[in-house]
C-alpha positions in Angstrom: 0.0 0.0 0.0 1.3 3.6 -1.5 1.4 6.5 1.1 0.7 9.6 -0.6 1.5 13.5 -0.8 -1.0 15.8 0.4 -0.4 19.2 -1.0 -1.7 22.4 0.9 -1.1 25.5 -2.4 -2.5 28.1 -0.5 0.0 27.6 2.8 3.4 26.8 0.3 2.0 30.4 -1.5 2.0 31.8 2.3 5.0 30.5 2.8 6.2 32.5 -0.4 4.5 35.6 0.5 6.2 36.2 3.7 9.5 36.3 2.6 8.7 38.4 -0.3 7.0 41.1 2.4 10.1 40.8 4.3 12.3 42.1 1.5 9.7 44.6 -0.1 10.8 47.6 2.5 14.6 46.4 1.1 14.3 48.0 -2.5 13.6 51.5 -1.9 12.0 51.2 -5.6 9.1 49.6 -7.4 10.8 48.3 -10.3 14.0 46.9 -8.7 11.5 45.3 -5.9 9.3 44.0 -8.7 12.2 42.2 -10.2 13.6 41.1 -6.9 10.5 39.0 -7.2 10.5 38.0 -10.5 13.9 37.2 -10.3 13.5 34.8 -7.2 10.1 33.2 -8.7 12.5 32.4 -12.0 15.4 31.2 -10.3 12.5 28.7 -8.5 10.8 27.7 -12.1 11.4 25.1 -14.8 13.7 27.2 -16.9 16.6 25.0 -17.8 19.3 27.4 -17.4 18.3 30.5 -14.8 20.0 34.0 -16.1 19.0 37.3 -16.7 18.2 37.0 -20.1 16.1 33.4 -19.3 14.3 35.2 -16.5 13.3 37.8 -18.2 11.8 36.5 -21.2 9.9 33.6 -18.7 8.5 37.0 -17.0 7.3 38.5 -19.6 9.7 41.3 -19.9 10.4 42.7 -23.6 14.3 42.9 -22.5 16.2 41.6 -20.0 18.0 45.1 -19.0 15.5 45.4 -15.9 16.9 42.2 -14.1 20.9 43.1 -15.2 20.2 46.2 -13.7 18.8 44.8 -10.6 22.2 42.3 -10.3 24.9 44.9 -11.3 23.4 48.9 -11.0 20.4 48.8 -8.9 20.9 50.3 -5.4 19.9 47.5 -2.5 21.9 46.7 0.1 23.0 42.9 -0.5 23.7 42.4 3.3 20.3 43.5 4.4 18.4 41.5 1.9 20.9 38.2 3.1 20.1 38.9 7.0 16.1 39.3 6.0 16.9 35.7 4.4 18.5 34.3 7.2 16.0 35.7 9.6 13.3 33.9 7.4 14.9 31.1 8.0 15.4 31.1 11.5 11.7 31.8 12.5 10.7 28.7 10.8 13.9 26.4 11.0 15.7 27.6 14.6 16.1 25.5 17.1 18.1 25.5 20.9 20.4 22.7 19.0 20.7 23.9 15.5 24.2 24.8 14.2 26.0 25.8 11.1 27.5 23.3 8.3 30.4 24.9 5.9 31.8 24.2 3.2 32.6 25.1 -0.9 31.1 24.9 -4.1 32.2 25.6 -7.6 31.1 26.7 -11.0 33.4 25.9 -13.9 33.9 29.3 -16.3 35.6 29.9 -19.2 37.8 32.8 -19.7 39.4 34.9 -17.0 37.4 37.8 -16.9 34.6 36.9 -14.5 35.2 37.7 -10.4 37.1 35.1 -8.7 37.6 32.8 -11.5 41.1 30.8 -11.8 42.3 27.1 -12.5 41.5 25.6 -8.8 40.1 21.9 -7.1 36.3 22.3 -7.3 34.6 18.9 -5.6 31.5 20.1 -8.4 33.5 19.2 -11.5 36.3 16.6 -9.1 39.1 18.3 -10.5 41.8 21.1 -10.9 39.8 23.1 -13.4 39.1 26.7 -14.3 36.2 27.7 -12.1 35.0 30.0 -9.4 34.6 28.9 -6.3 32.5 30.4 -3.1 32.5 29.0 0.5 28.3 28.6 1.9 27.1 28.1 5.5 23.9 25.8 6.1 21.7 26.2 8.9 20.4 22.9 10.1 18.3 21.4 12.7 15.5 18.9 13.6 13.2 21.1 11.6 14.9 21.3 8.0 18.0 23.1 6.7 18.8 25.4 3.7 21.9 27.7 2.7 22.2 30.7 4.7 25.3 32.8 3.7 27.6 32.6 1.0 30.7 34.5 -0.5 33.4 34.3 -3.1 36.7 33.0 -2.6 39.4 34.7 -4.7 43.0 33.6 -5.6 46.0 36.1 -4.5 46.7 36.2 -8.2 43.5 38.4 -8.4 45.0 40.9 -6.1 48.4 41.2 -8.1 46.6 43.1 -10.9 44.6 46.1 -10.2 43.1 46.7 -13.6 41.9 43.0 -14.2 40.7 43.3 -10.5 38.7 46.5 -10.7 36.9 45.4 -13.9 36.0 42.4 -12.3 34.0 44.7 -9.9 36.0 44.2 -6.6 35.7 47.0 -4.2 39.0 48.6 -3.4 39.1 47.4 0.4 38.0 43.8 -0.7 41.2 41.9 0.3 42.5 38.1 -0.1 40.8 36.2 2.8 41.5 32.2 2.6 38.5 30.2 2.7 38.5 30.0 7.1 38.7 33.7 7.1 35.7 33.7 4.8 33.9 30.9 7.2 35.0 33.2 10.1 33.6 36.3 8.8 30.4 34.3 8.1 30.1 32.7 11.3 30.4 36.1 12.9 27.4 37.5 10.6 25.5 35.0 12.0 26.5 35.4 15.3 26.1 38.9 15.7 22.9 38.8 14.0 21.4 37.3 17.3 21.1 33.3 16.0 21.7 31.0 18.1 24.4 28.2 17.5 24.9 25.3 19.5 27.4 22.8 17.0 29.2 23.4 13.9 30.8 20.9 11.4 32.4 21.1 8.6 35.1 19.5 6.2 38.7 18.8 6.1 39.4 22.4 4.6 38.5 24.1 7.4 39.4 21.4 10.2 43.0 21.5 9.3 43.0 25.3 10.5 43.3 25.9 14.0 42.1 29.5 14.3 39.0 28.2 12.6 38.3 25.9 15.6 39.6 28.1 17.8 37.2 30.6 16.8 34.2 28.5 17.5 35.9 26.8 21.0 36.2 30.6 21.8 32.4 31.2 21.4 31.2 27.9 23.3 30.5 26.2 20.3 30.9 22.4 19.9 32.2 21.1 16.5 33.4 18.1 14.7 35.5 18.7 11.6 37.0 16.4 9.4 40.6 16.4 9.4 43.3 13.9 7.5 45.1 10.9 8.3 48.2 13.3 9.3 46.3 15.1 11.4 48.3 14.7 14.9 46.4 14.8 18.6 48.3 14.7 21.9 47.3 11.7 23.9 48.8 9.8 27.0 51.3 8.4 25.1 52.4 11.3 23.1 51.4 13.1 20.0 49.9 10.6 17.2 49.1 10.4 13.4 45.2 10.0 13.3 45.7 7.1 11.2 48.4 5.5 13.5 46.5 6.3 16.9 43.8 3.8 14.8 45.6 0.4 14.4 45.8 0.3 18.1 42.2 0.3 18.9 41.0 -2.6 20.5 37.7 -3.8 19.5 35.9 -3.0 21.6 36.3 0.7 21.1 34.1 0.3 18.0 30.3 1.3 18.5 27.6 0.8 15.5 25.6 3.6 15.1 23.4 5.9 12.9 24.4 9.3 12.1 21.5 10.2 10.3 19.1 9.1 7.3 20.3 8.8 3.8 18.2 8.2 1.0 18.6 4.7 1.1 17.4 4.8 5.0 19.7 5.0 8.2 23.6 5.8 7.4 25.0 3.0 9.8 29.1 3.1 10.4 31.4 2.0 13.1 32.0 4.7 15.3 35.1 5.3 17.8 36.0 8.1 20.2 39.6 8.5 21.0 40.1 10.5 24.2 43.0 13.3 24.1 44.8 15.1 26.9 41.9 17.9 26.7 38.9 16.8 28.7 37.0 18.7 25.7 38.5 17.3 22.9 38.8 13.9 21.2 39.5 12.0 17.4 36.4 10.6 16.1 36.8 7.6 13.9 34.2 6.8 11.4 34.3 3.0 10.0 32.7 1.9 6.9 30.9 -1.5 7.6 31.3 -3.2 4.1 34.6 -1.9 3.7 36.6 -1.9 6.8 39.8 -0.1 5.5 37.2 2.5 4.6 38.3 4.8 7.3 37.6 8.6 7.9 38.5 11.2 11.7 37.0 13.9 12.5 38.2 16.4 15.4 35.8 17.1 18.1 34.9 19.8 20.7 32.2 20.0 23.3 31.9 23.1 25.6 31.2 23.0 29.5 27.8 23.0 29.8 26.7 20.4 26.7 27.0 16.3 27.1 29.9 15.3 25.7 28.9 11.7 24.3 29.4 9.6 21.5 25.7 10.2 20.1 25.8 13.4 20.2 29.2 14.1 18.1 28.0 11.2 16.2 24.5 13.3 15.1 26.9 16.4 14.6 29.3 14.5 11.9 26.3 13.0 10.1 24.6 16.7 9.9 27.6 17.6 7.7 26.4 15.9 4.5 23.4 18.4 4.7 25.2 21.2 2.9 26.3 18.6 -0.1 22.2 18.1 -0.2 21.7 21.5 0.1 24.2 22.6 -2.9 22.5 20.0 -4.6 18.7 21.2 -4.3 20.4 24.7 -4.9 22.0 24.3 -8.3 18.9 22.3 -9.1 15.9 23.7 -7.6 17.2 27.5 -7.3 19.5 28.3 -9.9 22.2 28.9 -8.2 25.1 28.0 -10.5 23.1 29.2 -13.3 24.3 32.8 -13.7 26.6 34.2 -16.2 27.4 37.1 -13.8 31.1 38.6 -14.5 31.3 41.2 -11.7 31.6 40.5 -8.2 29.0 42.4 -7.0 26.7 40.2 -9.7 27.9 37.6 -8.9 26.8 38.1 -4.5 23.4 39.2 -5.9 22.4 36.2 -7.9 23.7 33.6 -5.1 21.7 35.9 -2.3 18.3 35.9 -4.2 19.2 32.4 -5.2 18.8 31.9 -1.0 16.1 33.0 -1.1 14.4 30.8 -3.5 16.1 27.6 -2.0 14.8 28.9 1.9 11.3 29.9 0.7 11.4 25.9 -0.9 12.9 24.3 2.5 10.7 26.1 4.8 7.8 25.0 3.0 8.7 21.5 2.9 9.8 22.0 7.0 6.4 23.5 7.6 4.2 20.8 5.4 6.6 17.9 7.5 5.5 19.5 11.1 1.7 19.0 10.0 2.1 16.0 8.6 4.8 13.2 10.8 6.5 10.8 9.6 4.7 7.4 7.9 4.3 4.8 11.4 5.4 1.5 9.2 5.6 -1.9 10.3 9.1 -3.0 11.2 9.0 -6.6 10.3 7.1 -8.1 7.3 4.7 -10.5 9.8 3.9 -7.1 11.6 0.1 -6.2 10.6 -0.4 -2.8 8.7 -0.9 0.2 10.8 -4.2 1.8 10.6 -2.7 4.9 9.2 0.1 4.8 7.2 0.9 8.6 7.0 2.1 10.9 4.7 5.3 10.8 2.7 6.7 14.1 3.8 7.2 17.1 1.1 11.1 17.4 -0.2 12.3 20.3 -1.6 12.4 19.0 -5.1 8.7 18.3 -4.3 8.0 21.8 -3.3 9.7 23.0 -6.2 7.8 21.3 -8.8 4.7 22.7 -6.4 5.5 26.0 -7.0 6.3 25.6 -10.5 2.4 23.9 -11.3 1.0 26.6 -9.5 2.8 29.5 -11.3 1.5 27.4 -14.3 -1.8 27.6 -13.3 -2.1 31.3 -12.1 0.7 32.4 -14.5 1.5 36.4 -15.1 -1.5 38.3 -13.5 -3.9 40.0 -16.3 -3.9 43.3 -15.5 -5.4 44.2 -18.2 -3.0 46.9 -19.5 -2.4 45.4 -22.8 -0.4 41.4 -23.9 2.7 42.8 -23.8 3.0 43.8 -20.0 5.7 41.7 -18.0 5.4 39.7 -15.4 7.9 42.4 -13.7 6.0 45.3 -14.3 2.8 43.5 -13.6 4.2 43.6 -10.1 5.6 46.7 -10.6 2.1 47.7 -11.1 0.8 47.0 -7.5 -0.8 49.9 -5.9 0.3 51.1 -2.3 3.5 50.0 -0.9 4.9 46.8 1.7 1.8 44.4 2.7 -0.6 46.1 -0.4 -2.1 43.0 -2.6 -2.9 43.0 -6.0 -6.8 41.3 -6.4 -5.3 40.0 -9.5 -2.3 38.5 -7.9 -3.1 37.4 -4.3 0.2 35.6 -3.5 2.7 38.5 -4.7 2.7 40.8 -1.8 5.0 44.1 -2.0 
């Protein structure tokens, strides 16, 4: 017997609507607000590449100079409009144990004119290639998770030559930061914009650096970051490799456990914690169960004040492979690798209103899985049937395609000014100002 999907259009549209009201007071103007809009509802639809010029003809526009002005001349403060995305968010996704997952994602480009681009390791194409590449933060917690933050990482090389630097659009005060001063600077955005953090994780990139850690040990933060084989800790017996410190492991150190579900159900690994001369601190050592050579560590830190166990760091590691679904539902649900964007400034935009369109789709699929729990299924195939089965809880790419057949549906509103009125101005169009609705439009709030 199938569970199904119930769908609620109206609440996914509210959903929609409140994050567009939250940036309206953000674009001091009508049009550049109207295309804000547009711009977000594109980067959400079935367009197979998600650019200005894709955007605008899909809104209706007669030229696509409205939404390139919005991304590179338009004036909107690109922090603001990423905090009001974050705070989104966080009303409908914070939790007392949330935390933060960082890590990198690439775009391969051609050419050397575009902000940030240069030949460098991006896990997207899993290779040295020409490509720009950004470091992201993820918010996640029992409730759901979506991208929260993001900025470019640029090579020195970029700051060698001013002329190829200021046509790229750099500001002059924008200055080489590696990618853990970018996560820094992130972390303290978040921070000082009042969220609460209990955990962060994050990849071997940013476990190797100690300042990293020591920025969150600093802020009474618990982490577990993935570090190398290499990677030495100082035990009773001295400092060890990671990977040494391992082969001496008696088995009983070894503990079976789940750090999360997968799409295939439960990811289930051999776990061990290896206590260091901190009382804070240990190596976590994650064991594949099919392939016992298989073998990856992770760094851990747990703050006075929060149990220091192995589930707990165990549920922190396995949070970590929410950003790779995350840049996964971005680039496919949101468009968030789609833009041809050469300046830096361009470039922020797009990814910042490509947030938006991945947070308004995880906090509808967060807000449909609250009403509607998990399936109750029989655990063993004598079991009788359950008199309810449940719902299959609302994904992302679910909520996505949701959005897509209702846009479909209701389409560009008829305001009956004439066939060749855009989608954008159509918005544009809306009497009054913030929390004013169109009776044509009942979901587009402005």
């Amino acid at each position: 017997m199938a569970s199904a999907v119930s769908i609620d259009l109206e609440a996914a549209v509210a959903v929609r609507a409140e994050l567009e009201a939250d940036l309206a007071g953000l674009f001091p103007r009508r049009e550049p607000r109207a295309h804000a809009v547009a711009y977000i509802r594109g980067l959400a639809s079935d367009l197979p590449r998600k650019n200005g010029w894709s955007i605008a003809e899909w809104a209706g526009d007669a030229r696509p100079d409205g939404k390139q002005r919005l991304l590179y001349k338009d004036k909107w403060d690109e922090s603001a409009v990423r905090d009001a995305v974050r705070a989104f968010a966080m009303r409908h996704l914070g939790d007392a144990d949330g935390g933060l997952v960082f890590d990198e994602t690439g775009q391969e480009k051609a050419g050397k004119a575009t902000a940030g681009v240069g030949r460098q390791y991006t896990g997207t194409a899993g290779k040295i290639t020409n490509a720009v590449v950004a470091v992201y933060v993820s918010y996640a917690s029992r409730h759901g998770h979506c991208l929260i933050d993001s900025d470019l990482y640029a090579q020195q090389g970029w700051f060698t030559d001013p002329q190829r630097f200021a046509l790229a659009g750099f500001d002059e005060d924008h200055r080489f930061r590696t990618k853990t001063q970018i996560a820094v600077a992130q972390a303290e955005r978040i921070l000082t914009g009042g969220l609460s953090v209990a955990w962060m994780a994050a990849d071997e990139v940013y476990g190797r650096s100690a300042a990293f850690r020591r920025y969150f040990e600093d802020n009474g933060i618990a982490y577990v970051v993935a570090v190398g084989i290499d990677f030495r800790v100082v035990t009773k017996t001295g400092t060890r490799r990671a990977d040494r410190l391992t082969r001496t492991l008696p088995r009983k150190s070894w503990n079976r456990r789940s750090c999360g579900q997968g799409t295939k159900g439960p990811r289930v690994y051999d776990w061990a914690m290896v206590a260091t001369t901190s009382p804070r601190h240990v190596l976590l050592v994650r064991r594949s169960i099919t392939k016992p050579d298989d073998l990856a560590y992770f760094y851990a830190y747990v703050p006075d004040g929060q149990p220091f166990t192995l589930a707990r760091i165990v549920a922190i590691a396995g949070y970590r492979w929410m950003v790779e679904e995350d840049f996964q539902q971005s680039k496919g649900q949101a468009g968030l690798d789609h833009t041809q964007a050469r300046r830096y400034r361009s470039w922020l935009r797009h990814a910042i209103l490509a947030l938006a369109a991945l947070a308004i789709q995880a906090v509808t699929a967060a807000k449909h899985r609250a009403d509607h729990p998990d399936p109750v299924l029989p655990t063993h195939g004598d079991d009788d049937p359950p008199d309810d089965y449940g719902l299959i809880a609302l994904t992302v790419p679910e909520t996505h395609r949701m959005f897509i057949l209702h846009d479909e549906l209701g389409g560009p509103v008829d305001s009956g000014q004439g066939p060749n009125l855009g989608y954008s101005e159509q918005i544009a169009g809306i009497e009054g100002d913030r929390g004013k609705v169109h009776p044509a439009c009942k979901d587009v709030v402005v």
